[in-house]
C-alpha positions as CSV (number, residue, x, y, z in Angstrom):
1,X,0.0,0.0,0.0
2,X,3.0,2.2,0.9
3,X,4.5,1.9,-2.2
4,X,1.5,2.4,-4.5
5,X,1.2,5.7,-2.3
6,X,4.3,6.8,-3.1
7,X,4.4,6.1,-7.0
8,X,0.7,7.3,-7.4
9,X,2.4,10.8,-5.3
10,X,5.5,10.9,-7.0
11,X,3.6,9.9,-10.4
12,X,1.1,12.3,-11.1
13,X,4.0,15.9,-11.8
14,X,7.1,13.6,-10.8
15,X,8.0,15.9,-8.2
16,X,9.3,14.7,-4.6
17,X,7.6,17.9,-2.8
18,X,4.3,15.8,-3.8
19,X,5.6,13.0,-1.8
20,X,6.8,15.0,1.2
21,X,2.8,16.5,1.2
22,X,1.8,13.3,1.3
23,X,4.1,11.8,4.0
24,X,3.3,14.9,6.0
25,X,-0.7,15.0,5.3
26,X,-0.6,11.3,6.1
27,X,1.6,11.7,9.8
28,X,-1.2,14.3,10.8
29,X,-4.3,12.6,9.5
30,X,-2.4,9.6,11.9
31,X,-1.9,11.7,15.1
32,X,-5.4,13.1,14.4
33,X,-6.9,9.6,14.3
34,X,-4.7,8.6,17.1
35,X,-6.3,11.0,19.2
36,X,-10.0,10.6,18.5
37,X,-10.2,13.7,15.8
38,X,-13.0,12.9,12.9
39,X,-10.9,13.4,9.7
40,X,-13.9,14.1,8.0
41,X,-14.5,18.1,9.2
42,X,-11.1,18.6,8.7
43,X,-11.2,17.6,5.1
44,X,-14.5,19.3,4.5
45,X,-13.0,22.4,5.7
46,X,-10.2,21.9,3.1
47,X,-12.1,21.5,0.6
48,X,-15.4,23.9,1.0
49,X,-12.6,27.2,2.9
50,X,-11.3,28.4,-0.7
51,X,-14.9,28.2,-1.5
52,X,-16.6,29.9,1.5
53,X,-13.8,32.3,1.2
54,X,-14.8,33.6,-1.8
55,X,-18.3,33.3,-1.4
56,X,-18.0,35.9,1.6
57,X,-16.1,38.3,-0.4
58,X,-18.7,38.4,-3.0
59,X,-21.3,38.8,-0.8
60,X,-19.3,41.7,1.4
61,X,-19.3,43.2,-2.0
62,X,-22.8,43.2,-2.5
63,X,-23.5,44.6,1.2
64,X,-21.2,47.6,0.8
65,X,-19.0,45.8,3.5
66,X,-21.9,45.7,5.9
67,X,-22.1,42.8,8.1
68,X,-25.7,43.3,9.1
69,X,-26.9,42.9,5.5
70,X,-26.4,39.2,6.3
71,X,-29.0,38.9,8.6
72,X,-31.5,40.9,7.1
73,X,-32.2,38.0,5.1
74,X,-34.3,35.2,6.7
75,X,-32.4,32.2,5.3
76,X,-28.9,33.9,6.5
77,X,-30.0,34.2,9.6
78,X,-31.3,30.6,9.7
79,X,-27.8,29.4,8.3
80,X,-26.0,31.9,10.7
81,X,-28.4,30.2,14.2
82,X,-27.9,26.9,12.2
83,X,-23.6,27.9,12.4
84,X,-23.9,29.3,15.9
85,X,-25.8,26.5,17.3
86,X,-23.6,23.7,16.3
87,X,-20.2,25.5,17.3
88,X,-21.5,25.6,20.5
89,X,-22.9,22.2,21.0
90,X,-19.8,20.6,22.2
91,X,-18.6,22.8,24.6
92,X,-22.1,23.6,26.2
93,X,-22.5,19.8,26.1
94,X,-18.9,19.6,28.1
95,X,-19.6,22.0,30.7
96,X,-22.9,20.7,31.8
97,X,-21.6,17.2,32.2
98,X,-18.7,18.4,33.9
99,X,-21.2,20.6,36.1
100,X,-23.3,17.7,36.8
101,X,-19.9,15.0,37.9
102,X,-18.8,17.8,40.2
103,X,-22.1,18.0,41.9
104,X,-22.8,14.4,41.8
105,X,-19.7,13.9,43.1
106,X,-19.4,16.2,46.1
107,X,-22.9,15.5,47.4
């Protein structure tokens, strides 16, 4: 599997810095794995950022460079709760179960 890797790397412009990319992508998608990180937002956020990037300057075009122009707009603002909500799942989500083993705990 290695080797296929590396040919299928080094094959596609026959340079070695496509190799080194993929030896170094490959050692962080391990440590990530290792230490219970989803590859699967990571990639996404590869893949979509360039995109969302550039969707966000067009639209700060169209605004004049005003944020609240976004959530004039109904479905913005449901995307933007949508965003908001699921950033702050997890952490909410932490701190009440760690609230609820310290009070289980000390009582």
């Amino acid at each position: 599997v290695f080797a296929l890797c590396f040919v299928g790397a080094y094959g596609l412009e026959q340079s070695l810095v496509d190799v080194w990319v993929m030896l170094i992508a490959g050692l962080i998608g391990f440590g990530l794995k290792r230490y219970g990180f989803s590859p699967a937002p990571i990639i996404m956020g590869l893949v979509l950022g360039g995109l969302v990037e550039t969707s966000l300057a067009q639209s700060m075009i169209i605004f004049d460079q005003q944020w609240t122009g976004f959530l004039a707009r109904p479905i913005a603002l449901t995307f933007f709760a949508l965003a908001l909500v699921s950033m702050l799942n997890a952490p909410v989500r932490g701190f009440i179960k760690n609230r609820s083993r310290r009070s289980g705990g000390a009582g």
